[in-house]
MIRORO-521788 format. One record per residue (C-alpha): residue in three letters; x negated, y negated, z negated. Coordinates in steps of 0.001 Angstrom, whole numbers, padded with zeros to 6 digits, always signed. Layout:
BEGIN
(pt Ala; (X; Y; Z)) ...
This chain:
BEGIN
(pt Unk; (+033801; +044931; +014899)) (pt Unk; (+035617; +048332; +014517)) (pt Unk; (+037408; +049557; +011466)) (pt Unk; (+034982; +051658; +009283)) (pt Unk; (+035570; +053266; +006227)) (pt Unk; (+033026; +053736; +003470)) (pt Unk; (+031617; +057380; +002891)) (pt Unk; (+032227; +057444; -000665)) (pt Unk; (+036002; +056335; +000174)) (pt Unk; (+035935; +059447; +002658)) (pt Unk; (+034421; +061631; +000673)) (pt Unk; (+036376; +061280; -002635)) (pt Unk; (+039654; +061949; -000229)) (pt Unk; (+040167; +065308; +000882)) (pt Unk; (+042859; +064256; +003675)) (pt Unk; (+042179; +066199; +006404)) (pt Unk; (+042885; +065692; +010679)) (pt Unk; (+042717; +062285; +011167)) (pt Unk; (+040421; +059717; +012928)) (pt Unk; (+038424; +057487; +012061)) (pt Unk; (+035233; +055510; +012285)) (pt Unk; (+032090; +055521; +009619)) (pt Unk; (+028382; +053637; +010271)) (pt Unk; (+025157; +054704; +008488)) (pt Unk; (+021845; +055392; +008462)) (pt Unk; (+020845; +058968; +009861)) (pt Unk; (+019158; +060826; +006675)) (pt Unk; (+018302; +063979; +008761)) (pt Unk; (+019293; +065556; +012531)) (pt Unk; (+019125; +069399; +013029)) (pt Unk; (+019806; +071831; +015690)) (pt Unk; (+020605; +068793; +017864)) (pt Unk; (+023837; +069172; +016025)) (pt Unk; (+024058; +068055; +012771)) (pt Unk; (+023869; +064604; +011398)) (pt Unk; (+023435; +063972; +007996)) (pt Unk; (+024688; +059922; +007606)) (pt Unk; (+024632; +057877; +004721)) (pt Unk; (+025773; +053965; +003915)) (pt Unk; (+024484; +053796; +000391)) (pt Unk; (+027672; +053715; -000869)) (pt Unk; (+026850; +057052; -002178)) (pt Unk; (+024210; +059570; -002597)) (pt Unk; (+025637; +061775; -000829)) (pt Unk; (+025771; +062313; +002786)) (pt Unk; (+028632; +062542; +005503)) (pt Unk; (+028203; +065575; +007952)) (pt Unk; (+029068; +064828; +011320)) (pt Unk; (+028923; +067188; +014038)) (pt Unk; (+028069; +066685; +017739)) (pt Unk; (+029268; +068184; +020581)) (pt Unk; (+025619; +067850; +022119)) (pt Unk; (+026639; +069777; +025731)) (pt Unk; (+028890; +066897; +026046)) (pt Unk; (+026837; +063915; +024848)) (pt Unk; (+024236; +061600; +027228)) (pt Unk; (+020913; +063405; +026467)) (pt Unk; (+019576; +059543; +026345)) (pt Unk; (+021776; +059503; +023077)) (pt Unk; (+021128; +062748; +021549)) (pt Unk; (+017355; +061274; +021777)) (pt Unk; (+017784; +057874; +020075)) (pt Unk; (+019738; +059891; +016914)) (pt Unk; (+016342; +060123; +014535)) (pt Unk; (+015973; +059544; +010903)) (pt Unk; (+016539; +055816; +009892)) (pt Unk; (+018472; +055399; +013037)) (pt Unk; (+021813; +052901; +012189)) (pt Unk; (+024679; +054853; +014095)) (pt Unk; (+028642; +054647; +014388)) (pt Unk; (+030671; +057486; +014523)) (pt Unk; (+034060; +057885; +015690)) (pt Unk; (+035676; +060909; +015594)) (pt Unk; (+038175; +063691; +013397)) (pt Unk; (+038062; +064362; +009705)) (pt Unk; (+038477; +067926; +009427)) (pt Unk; (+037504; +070898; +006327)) (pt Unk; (+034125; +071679; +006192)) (pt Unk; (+032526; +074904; +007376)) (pt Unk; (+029426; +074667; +005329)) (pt Unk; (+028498; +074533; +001350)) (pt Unk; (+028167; +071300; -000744)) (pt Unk; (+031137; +069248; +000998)) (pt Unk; (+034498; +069799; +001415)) (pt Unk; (+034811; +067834; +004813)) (pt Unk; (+032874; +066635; +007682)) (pt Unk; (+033926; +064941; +010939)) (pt Unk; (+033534; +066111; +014624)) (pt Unk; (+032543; +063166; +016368)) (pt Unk; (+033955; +062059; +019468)) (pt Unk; (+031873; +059103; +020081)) (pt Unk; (+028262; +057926; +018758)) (pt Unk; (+026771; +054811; +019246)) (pt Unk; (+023486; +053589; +018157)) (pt Unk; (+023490; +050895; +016462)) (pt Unk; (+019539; +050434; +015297)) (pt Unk; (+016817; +052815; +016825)) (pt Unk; (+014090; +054227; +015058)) (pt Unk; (+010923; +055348; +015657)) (pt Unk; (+010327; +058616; +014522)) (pt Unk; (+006373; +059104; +014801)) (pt Unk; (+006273; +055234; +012520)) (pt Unk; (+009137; +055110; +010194)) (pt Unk; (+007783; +056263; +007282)) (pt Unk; (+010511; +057689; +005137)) (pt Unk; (+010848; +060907; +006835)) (pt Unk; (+012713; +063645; +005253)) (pt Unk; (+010493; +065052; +002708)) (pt Unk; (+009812; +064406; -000867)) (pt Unk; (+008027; +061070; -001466)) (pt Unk; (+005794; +059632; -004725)) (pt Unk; (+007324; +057005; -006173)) (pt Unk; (+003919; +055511; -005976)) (pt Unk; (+004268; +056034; -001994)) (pt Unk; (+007484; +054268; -002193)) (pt Unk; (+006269; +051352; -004418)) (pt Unk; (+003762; +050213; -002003)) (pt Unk; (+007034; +050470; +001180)) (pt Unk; (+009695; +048889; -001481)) (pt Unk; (+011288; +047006; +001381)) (pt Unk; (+012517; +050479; +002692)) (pt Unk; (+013277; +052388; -000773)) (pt Unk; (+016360; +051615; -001042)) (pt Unk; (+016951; +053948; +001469)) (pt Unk; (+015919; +057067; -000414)) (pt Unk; (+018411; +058960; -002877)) (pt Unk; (+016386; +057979; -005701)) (pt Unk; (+016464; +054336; -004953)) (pt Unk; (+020120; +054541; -003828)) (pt Unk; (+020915; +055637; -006933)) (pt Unk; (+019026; +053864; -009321)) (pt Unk; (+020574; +050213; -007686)) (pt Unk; (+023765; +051397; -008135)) (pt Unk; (+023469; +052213; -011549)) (pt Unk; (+022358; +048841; -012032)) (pt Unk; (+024819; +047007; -010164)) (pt Unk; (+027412; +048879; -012384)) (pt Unk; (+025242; +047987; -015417)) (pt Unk; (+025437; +044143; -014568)) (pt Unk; (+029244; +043852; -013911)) (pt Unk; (+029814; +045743; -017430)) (pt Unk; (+027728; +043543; -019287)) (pt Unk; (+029982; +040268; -017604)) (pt Unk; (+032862; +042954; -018572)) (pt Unk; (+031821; +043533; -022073)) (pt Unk; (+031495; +039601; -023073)) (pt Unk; (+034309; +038025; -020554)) (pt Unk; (+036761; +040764; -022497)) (pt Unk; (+035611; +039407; -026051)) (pt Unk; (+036341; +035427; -025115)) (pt Unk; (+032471; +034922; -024479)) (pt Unk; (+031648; +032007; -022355)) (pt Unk; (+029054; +033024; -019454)) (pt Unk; (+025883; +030523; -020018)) (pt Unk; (+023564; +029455; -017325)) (pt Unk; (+020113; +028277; -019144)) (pt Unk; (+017502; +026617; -017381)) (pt Unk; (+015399; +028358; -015310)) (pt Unk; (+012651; +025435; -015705)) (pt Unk; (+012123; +024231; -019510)) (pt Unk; (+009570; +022191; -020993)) (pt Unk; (+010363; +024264; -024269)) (pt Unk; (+008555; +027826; -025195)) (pt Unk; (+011262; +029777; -026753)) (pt Unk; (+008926; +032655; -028250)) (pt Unk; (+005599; +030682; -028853)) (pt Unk; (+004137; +033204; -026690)) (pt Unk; (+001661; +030841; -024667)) (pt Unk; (+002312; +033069; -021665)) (pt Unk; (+004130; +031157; -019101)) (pt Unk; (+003921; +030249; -015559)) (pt Unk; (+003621; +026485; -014940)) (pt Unk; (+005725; +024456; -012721)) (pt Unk; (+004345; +021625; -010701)) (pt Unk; (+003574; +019979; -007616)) (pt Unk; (+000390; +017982; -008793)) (pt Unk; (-002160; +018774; -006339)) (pt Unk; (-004039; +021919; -007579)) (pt Unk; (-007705; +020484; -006605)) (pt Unk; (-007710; +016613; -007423)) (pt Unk; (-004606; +016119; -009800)) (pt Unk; (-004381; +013242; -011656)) (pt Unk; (-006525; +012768; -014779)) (pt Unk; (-005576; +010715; -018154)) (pt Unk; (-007845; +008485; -020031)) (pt Unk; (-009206; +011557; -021885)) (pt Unk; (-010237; +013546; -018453)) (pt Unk; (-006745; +015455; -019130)) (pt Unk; (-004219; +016313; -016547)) (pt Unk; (-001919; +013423; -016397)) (pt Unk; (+001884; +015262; -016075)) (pt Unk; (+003561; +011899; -015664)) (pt Unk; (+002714; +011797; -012561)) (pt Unk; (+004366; +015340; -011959)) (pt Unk; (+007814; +015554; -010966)) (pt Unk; (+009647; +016055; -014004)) (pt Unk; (+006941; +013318; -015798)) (pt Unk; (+006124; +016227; -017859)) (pt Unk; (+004614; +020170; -018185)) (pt Unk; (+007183; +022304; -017489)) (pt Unk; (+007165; +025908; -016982)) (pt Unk; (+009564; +028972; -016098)) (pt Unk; (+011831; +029987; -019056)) (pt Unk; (+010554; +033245; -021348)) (pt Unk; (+014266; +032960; -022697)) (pt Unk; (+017062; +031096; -023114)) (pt Unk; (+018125; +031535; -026599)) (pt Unk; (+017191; +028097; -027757)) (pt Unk; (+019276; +026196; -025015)) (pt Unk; (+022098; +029149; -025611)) (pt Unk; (+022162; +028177; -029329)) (pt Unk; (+023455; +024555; -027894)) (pt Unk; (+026231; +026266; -026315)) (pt Unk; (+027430; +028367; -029138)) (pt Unk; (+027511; +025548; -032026)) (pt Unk; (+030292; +024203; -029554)) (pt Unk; (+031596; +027425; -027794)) (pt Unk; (+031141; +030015; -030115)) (pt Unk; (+030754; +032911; -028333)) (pt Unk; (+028713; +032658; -025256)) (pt Unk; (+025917; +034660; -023474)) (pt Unk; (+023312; +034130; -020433)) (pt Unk; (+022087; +036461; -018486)) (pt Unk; (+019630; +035706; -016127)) (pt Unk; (+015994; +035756; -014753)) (pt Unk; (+013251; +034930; -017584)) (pt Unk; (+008869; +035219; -016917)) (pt Unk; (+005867; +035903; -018510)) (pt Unk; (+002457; +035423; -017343)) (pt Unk; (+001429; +038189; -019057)) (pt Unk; (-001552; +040073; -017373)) (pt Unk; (-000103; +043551; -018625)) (pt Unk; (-000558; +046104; -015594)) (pt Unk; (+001781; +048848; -017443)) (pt Unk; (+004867; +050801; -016377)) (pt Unk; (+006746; +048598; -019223)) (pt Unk; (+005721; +045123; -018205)) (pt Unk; (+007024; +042904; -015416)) (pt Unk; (+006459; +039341; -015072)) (pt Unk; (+009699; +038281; -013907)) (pt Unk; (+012673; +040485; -015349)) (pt Unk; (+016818; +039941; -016626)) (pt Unk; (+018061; +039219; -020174)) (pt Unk; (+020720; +039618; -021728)) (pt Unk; (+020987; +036631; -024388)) (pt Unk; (+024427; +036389; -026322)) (pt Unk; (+024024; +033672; -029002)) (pt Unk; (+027500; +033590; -031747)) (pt Unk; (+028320; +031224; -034260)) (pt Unk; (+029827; +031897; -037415)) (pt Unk; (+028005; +035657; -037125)) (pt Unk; (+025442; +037112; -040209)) (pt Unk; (+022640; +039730; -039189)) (pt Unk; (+025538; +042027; -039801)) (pt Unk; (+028086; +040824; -037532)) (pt Unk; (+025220; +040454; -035045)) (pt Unk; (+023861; +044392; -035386)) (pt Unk; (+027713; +045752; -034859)) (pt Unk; (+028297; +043660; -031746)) (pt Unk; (+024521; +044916; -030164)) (pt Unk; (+025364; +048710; -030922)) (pt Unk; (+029366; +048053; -029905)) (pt Unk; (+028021; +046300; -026287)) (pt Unk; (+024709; +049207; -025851)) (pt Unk; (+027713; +051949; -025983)) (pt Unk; (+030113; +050495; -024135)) (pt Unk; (+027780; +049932; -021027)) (pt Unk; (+026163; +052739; -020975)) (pt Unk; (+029813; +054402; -021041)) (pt Unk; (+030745; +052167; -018379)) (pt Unk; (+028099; +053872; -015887)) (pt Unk; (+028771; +057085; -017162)) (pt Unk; (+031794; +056814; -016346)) (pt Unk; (+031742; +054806; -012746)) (pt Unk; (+027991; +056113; -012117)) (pt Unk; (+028562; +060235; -012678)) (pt Unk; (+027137; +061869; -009524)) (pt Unk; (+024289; +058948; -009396)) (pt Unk; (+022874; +059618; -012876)) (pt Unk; (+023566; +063122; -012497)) (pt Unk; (+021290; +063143; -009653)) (pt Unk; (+018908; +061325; -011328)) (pt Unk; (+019337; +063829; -014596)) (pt Unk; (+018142; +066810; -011885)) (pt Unk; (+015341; +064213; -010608)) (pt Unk; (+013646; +064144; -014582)) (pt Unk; (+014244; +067757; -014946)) (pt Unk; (+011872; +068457; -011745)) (pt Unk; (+009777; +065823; -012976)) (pt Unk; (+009523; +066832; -016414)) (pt Unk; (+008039; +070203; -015533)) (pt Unk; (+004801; +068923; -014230)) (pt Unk; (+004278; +067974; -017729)) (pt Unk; (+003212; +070162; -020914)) (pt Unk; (+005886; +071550; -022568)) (pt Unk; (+005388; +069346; -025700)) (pt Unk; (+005557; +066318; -023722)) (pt Unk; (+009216; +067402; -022481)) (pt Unk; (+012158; +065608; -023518)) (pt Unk; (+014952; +067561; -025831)) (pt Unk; (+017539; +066490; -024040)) (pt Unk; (+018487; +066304; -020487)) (pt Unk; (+019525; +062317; -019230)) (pt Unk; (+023400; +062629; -019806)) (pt Unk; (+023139; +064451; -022946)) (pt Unk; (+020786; +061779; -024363)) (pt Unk; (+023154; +058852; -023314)) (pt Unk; (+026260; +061008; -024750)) (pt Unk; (+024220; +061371; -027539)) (pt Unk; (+023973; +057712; -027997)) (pt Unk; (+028018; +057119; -027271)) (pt Unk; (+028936; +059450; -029921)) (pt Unk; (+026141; +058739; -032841)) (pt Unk; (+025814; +055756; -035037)) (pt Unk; (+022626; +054067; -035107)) (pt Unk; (+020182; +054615; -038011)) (pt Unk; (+019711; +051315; -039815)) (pt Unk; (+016780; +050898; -041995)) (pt Unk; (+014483; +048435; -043184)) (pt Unk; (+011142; +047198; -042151)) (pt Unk; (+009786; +048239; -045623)) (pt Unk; (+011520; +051578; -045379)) (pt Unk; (+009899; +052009; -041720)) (pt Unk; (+006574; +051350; -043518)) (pt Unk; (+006932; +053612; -045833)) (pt Unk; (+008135; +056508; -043716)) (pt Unk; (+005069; +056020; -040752)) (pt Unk; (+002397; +055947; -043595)) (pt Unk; (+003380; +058926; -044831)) (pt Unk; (+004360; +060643; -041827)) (pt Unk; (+002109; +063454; -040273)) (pt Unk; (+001048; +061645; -037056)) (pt Unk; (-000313; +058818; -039025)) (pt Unk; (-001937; +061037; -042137)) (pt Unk; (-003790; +063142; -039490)) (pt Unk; (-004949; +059930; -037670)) (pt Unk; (-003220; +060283; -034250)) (pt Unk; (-001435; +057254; -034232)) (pt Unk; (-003960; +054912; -031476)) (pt Unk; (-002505; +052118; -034610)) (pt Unk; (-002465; +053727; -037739)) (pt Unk; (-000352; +052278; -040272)) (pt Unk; (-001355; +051487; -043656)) (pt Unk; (-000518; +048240; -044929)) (pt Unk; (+003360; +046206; -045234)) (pt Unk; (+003230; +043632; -042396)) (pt Unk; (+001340; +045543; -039533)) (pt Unk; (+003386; +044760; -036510)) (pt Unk; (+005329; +048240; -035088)) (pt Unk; (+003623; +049493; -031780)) (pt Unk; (+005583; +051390; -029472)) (pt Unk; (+004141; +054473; -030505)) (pt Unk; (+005795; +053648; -034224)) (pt Unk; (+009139; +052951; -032484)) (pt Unk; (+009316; +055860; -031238)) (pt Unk; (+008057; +057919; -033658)) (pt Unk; (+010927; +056810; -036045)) (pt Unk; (+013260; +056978; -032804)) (pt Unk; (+012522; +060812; -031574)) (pt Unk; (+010725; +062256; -034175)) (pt Unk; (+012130; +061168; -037634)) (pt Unk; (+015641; +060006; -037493)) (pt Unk; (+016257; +061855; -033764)) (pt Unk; (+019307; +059019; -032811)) (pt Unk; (+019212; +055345; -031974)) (pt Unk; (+017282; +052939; -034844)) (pt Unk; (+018166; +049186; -036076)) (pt Unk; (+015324; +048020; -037735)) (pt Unk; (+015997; +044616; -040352)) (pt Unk; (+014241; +042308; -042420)) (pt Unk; (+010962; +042300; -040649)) (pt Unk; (+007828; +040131; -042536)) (pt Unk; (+008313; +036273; -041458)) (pt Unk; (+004500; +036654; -040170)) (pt Unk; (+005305; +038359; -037137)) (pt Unk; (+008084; +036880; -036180)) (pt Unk; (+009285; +033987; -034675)) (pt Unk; (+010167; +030267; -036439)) (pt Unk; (+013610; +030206; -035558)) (pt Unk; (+014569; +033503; -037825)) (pt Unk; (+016405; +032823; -041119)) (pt Unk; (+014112; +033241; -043830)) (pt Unk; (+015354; +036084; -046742)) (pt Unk; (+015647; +034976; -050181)) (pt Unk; (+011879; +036848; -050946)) (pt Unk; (+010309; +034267; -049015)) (pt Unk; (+008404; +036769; -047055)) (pt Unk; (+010879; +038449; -044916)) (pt Unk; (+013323; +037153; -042187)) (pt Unk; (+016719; +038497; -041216)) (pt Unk; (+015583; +040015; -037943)) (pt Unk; (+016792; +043319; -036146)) (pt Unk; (+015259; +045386; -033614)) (pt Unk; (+017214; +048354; -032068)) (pt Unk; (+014734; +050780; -031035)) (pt Unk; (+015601; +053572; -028355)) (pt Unk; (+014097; +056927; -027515)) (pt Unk; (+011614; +056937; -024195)) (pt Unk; (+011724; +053211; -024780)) (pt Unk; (+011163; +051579; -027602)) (pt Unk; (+012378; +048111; -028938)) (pt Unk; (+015746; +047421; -026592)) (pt Unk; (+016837; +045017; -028315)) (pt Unk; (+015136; +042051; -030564)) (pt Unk; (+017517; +039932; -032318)) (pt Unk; (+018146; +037765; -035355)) (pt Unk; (+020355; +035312; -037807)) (pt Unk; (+019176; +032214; -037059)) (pt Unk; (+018015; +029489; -039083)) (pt Unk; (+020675; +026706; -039808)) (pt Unk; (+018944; +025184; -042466)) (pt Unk; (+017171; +022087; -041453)) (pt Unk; (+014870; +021099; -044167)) (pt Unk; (+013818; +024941; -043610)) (pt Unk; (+013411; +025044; -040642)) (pt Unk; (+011340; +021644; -039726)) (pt Unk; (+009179; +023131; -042513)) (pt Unk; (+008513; +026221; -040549)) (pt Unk; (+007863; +024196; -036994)) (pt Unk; (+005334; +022055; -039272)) (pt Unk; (+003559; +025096; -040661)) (pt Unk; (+003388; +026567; -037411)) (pt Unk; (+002324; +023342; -035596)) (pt Unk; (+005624; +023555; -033074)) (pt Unk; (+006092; +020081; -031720)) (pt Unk; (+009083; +018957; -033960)) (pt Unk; (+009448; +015407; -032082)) (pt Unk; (+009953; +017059; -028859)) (pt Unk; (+012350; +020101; -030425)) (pt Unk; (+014696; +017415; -031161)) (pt Unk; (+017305; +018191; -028990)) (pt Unk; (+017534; +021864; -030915)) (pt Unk; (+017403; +020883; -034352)) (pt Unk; (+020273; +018190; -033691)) (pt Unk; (+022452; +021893; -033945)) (pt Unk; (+021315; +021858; -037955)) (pt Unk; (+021641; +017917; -038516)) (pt Unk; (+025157; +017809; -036911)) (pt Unk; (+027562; +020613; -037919)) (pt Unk; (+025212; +023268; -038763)) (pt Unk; (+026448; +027120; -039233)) (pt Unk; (+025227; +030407; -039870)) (pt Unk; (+024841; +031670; -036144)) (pt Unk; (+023189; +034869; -035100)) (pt Unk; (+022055; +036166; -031290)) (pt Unk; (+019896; +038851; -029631)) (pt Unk; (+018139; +039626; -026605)) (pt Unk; (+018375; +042880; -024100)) (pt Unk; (+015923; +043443; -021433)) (pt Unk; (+018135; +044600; -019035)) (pt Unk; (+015260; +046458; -016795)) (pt Unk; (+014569; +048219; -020383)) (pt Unk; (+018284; +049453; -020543)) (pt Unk; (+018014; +050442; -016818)) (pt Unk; (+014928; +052424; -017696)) (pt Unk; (+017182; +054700; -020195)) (pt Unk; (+020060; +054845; -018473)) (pt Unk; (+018919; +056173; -015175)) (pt Unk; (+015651; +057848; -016924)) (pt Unk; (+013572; +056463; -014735)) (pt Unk; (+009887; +056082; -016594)) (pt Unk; (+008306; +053182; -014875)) (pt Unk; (+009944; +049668; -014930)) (pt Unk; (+008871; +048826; -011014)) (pt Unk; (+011701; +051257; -010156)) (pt Unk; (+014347; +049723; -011454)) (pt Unk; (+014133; +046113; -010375)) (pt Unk; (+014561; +045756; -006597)) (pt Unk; (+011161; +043733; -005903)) (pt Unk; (+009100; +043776; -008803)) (pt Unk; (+006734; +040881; -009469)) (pt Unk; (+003501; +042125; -011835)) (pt Unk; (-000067; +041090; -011796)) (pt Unk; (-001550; +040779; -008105)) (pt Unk; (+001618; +041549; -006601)) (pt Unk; (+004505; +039388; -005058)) (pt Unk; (+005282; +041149; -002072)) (pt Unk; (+008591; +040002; -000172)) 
């Protein structure tokens, strides 16, 4: 294999009159002269220009859109707008034809509901391109963030018999034969005859195994691939998606909102910084896309002025009770337009709540605290009150909750008393309240969807586009 050199290496180097060799895919060929080549290293393209009166015709043919090609030839100052250098080839070869009357992505503007249903080849667009690299810069700064504070990377279980969230929505694991499995006494599926001798299912979280780590390692954090079987057919919902799980000892609900609003800014920073043509290509993308809607429905802000915005403003931390009060007495809900109106303490906050208090009220970033103990889950450390729990949500505009977190409880009399009340199998949970009977501490943790923060970063508006195969309801292509 030749020497090649990336295009975003080439491009970011004005060096001029010297040779060398770059491989691609062809985005577009015109005047039997110009190549525009890209190697998704960056959005944008390489021009290359052919000396066609000198080339095999049976080459100049095979150069089509989606074509793979190497070029070998001169680096030398461009002649046209929008880059400052180009090369004059010397030598093409194709690499990978393509057939330009099948391959679909030709070069014209596609739906991203086109390119859902041909999301083996999307990647290929300047959309796409984008979008993954945003995210690939995303991940390695959340491994940055937590490796750089002494955090201990923690790889949970992908198959648990536990449900972290009582949610009820899981996907089961077996390999019991689906017709004639085996049947107890009682006409029930036996599951000691399964492999593990047990139901098991894929993980909805790891928090619970994560506290085990931190009541020996402190600091640690997973982040990994989590599923629910929840039949939701939205742009928010996937069934299989990342999170982000860090899980500290020794931190209060305090401790644990400053390190969530220190780690959201310092990412999104991160791929403002390494990601600045890619989002603001994306930023032009929302602007065109914004003005098919009504002016009303616009955002304020443009994408990098909103994450900016976020760098350089504190979040808003209020109460549940204060949220109450300031959606039942706000105009949307007095003038019935919220699809949930609010009107009594301990309604569970819809989206359309979240946001209202996100881009209408406050206008910046929200933490949300001491939600009721109803709607939350057992594991939260009940408030002195007895009705509330020390719970946070960070809520973000065009999204919603980003982040659900919470002290934990250490307690164990308190907490056994909760699993009882809620009829959690306290036997079987053994293994997790050995962390209050052994050692206990205050501890606190959260949880990031990391397609959510993916979603605001690149201002994308459907979660399908910014997860490379997406798995939802009646779909698990690839």
């Amino acid at each position: 294999m030749s020497q090649r050199v990336k295009i975003k290496q080439l491009l970011s180097n004005e060096a001029v009159q010297y040779e060398t060799t770059v491989k691609g895919w062809v985005r577009t060929f015109r005047s039997n002269r110009f190549i525009a080549l890209n190697d998704g290293s960056t959005n944008n393209n390489l021009q290359i220009v052919v000396d066609f009166e000198n080339m095999d015709p049976a080459t100049l043919k095979r150069i089509t859109t989606g074509a793979a090609i190497s070029a070998t030839g001169t680096i030398v100052p461009s002649l046209g707008s929008g880059q400052k250098v180009e090369m004059q080839a010397k030598n093409i070869e194709i690499l990978g034809d393509s057939d330009p009357e099948t391959y679909p992505l030709q070069p014209k503007k596609h739906s991203l509901e086109f390119l859902r249903e041909i999301a083996h080849l999307r990647f290929r667009t300047a959309t796409f391109g984008a979008v993954f690299r945003v995210r690939h810069t995303l991940a390695y700064a959340v491994h940055k963030f937590f490796n750089d504070k002494g955090f201990v990377y923690l790889h949970t279980p992908i198959v648990t018999a536990s449900d972290a969230e009582g949610a009820g929505e899981m996907f089961r694991v077996t390999t019991l034969d689906p017709i004639n499995p085996p049947l107890t006494d009682e006409g029930q599926v036996d599951f000691k005859e399964d492999f593990f001798g047990r139901a098991t299912n894929l993980t909805v979280s790891g928090q619970l195994e994560g506290e085990l780590g931190a009541m020996a390692l402190s600091d640690i954090y997973t982040f990994g691939p989590t599923f629910r079987a929840e039949n939701s057919n939205t742009a928010r919902h996937l069934a299989e998606f990342w999170m982000i799980e860090p899980e500290m000892a020794f931190y209060d609900l305090e401790d644990n909102m400053n390190l969530a609003e220190e780690f959201i800014k310092f990412v999104v920073g991160y791929a403002l910084e390494h990601n600045r043509d890619d989002i603001e290509f994306l930023a032009q993308r929302l602007v065109e896309e914004e003005k098919q809607k009504p002016q009303a429905e616009r955002s304020e802000m443009g994408l990098v002025e909103k994450l900016e915005f976020v760098l350089h403003n504190q979040f808003e931390r209020i109460t549940y009770t204060q949220a109450i009060d300031i959606l039942k007495n706000s105009k949307p809900n007095k003038n019935k337009k919220f699809q949930y109106p609010v009107n009594d303490w301990g309604t569970d906050l819809q989206s359309e709540h979240e946001r209202y208090l996100v881009e209408k009220h406050f206008k910046k970033p929200v933490i949300i605290t001491d939600y009721p103990a109803a709607i939350k889950s057992f594991y939260m450390k009940q408030n002195d009150d007895g009705n509330t729990v020390r719970a946070m949500d960070i809520l973000f505009p065009g999204i919603g909750e980003i982040v659900g977190g919470s002290q934990r409880e250490e307690n164990y009399d308190k907490l056994v008393a909760k699993m009882e009340a809620l009829n959690l199998p306290v036997e079987e949970m053994y293994w997790y309240l050995d962390t209050r009977r052994f050692g206990s501490a205050v501890h606190s943790g959260f949880g990031l969807g990391f397609e959510r923060l993916i979603l605001f970063v690149t201002g994308m508006t459907n979660i399908r586009d910014v997860i490379p195969f997406p798995r939802t309801p009646k779909n698990a292509e690839f």
